[in-house]
N, C-alpha and C positions, 0 to 999 in steps of 0.2 A: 408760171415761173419755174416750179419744181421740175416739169416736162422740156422749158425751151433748156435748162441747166443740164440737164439729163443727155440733151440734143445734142449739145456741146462739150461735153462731157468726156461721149466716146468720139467725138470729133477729134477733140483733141490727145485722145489714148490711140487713136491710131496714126496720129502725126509720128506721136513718141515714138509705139514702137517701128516704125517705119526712120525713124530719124537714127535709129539702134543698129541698121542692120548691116552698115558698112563696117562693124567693127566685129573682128574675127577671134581676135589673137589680142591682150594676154587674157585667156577662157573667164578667169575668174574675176576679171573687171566687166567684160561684157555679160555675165550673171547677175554681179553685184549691183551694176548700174540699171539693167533690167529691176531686178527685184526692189533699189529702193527710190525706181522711178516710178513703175509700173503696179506699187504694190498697194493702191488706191488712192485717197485725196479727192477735193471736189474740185479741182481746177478753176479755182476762184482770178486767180490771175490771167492763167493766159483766157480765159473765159471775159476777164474785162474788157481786155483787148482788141477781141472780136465784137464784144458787143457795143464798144467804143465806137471803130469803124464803121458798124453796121448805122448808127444812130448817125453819123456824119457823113453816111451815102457814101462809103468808100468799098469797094469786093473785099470781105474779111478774110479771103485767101491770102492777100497780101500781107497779111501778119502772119503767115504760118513758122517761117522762119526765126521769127520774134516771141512767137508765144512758145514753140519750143523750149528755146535760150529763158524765157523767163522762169518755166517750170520746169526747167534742169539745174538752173542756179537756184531756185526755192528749195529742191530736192536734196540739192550737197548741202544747205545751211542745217535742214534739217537734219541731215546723217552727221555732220559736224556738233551738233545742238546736243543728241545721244550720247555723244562720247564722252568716257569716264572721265575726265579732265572737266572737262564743260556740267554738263546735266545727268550724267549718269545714267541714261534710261534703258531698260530691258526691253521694253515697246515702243512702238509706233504703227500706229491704224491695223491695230490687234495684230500684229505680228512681229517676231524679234526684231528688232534693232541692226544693224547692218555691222554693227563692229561685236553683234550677240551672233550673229547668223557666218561671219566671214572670217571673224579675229580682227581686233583693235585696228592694226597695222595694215589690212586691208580696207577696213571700214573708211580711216581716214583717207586712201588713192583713192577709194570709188569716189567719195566728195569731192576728191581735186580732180576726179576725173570727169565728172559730170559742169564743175566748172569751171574747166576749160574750153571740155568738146561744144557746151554752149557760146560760146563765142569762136566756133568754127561753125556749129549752123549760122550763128547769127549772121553770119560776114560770107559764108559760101550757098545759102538757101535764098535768093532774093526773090523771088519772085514776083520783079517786073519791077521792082523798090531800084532808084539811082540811086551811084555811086555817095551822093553827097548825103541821101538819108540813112542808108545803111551806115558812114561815117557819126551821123548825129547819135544815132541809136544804140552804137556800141559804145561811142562817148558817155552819155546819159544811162546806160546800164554798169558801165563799168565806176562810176560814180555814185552812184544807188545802191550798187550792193559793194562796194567797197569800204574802205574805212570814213569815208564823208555819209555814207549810210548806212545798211543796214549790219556790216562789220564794227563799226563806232557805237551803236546801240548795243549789240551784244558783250563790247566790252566795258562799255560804264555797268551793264548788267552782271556781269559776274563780279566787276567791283563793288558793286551795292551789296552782292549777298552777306549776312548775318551786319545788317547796319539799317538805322532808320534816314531816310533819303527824303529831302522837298518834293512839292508835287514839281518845280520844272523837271531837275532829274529824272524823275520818274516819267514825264511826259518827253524828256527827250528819248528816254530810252524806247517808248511805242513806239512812237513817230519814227526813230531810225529800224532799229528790228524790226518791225511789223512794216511799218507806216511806210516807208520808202519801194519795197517790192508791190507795192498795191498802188502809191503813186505810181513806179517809171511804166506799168500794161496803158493808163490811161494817160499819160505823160507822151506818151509815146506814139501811141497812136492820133494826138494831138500833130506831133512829129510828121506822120505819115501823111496826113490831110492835109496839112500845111494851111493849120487854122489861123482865124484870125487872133489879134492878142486878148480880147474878152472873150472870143470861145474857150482859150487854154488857161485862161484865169479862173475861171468856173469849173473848166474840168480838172486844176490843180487842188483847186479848194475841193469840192468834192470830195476828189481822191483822198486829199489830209483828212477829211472826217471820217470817210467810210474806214479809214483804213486806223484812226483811232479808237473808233468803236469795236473794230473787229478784237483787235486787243484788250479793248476791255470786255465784250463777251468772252474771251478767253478765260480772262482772270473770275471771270464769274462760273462758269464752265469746271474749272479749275475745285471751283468752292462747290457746285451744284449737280455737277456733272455725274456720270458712271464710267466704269471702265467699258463696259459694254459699248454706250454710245460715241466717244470718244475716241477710242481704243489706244488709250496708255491710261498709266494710275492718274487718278486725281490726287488734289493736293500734293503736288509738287511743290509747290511756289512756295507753302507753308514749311517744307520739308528740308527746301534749300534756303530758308527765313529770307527771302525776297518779299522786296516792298511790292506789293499791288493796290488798285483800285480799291477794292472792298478792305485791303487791309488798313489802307487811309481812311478812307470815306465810310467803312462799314457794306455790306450786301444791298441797303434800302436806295442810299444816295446813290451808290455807283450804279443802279440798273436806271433811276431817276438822270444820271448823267448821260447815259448810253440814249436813251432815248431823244435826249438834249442833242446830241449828236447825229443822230441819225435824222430829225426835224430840219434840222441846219443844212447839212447835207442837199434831203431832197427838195428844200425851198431854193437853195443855189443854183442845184441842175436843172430845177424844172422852171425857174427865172430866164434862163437862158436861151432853151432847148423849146421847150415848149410839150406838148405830145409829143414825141419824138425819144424823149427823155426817158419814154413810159419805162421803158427794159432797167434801164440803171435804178427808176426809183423804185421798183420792184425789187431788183437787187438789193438794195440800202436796207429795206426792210428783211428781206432773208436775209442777212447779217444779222440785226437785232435779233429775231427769230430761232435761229440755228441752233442744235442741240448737241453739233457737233464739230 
């Protein structure tokens, strides 16, 4: 798994910077968006995507378009997530911050500017994808990460800080922040294949699990983690008195939950799927796994 990630990896870092290079002029946005596209991440999503398609015998070229837009609009949440208003952060994946490295006021256009230009690949890169699925797919992302998703999560989250929050709360906020950009790569790709409706029912649920677990390794990460391996400070979450997993449930239950989830997960996909499946439930478990 570590080597097929790897594989795919810089597969999809030279999508990126190849998807960078029509943009000339203004200097310091085509830097800025460089630096906090390209300045590492494990490309977990558009990575699903591909391996979505490849499991449903589809050519994963044809998500090049898509998985671009997906890791451009991840990219602006996080240069948005950094900024002083929001999260305050000096790092991200060991290196300054995009409104540390550019100025506030820059930091925030590189974000809007990565998501936008991602819904100019998405709708100008097709590769061999009809008019009707490219309409599906900008539909379903622009709903995903907008305020029905992952924009909705992060604003019940900054509501919650310094307050004690139920676990739905708390579970709506993963599921949209997190949860929703890790549904629409396999959502999506469901899209493309033009599955049946119990294929897309398993690859939705899946998607909800892996993509609640990821969050809660997060929040454990968070508690357990280094800055080294990470590369921003730990214990944030504690620092902005945001509810988490471990701060409900304690460190024992919440890894006991995580594993609950990730069991669930790959008994759903591999219910379905069969061998075939092998790549995603591999992945479920590098999620659990991850130290980063």
């Amino acid at each position: 798994m570590k080597s097929y990630l790897k594989e795919k990896e810089n597969y999809i870092n030279e999508l990126l910077k190849e998807s960078l290079q029509e943009i000339k002029y203004p200097s310091v946005m085509r830097e800025g968006m460089e630096y906090a596209l390209l300045g590492g991440g494990k490309r977990i999503r558009p990575i699903l995507l591909l391996m979505t398609l490849e499991m449903l015998g589809i050519d994963y070229t044809k998500g090049d378009g898509f998985a671009i837009a997906i890791e451009m609009i991840h990219s602006y949440s996080l240069v948005h997530d950094d900024l002083p208003a929001i999260d305050n952060d000096d790092y991200r994946r060991g290196q300054l911050t995009s409104h540390k490295k550019f100025g506030e006021a820059n930091g925030i256009l590189i974000g809007d500017s990565l998501l936008t230009y991602a819904f100019y690949i998405l709708s100008h890169r097709r590769n061999g994808l009809d008019f009707e699925t490219i309409l599906k797919l900008v539909e379903l992302t622009s709903k995903y990460a907008g305020v029905q998703g992952m924009i909705g999560g992060q604003v019940i989250d900054i509501e919650s800080e310094n307050k004690e929050i139920d676990l739905p709360t708390l579970q709506y906020i993963h599921t949209h922040k997190t949860g929703m950009l890790i549904r629409l790569p396999i959502e999506g790709a469901s899209i493309i294949a033009k599955c049946s409706e119990d294929e897309k029912k398993a690859l939705i649920e899946y998607a909800d699990l892996i993509g609640l677990a990821f969050q809660i390794k997060d929040d454990i990460l968070d508690v357990e983690g280094s800055f080294e391996e990470i590369g921003k400070a730990v214990g944030s979450d504690e620092k902005l008195h945001k509810s988490t997993y471990p701060s409900i449930f304690g460190l024992d239950k919440t890894k006991e939950m995580l594993e609950e989830k990730i069991s669930e997960a790959i008994s759903i996909i591999e219910k379905q799927f069969g061998k075939k499946a092998s790549n995603l439930i591999h992945l479920a478990r590098y999620i659990k796994d991850r130290n980063k």
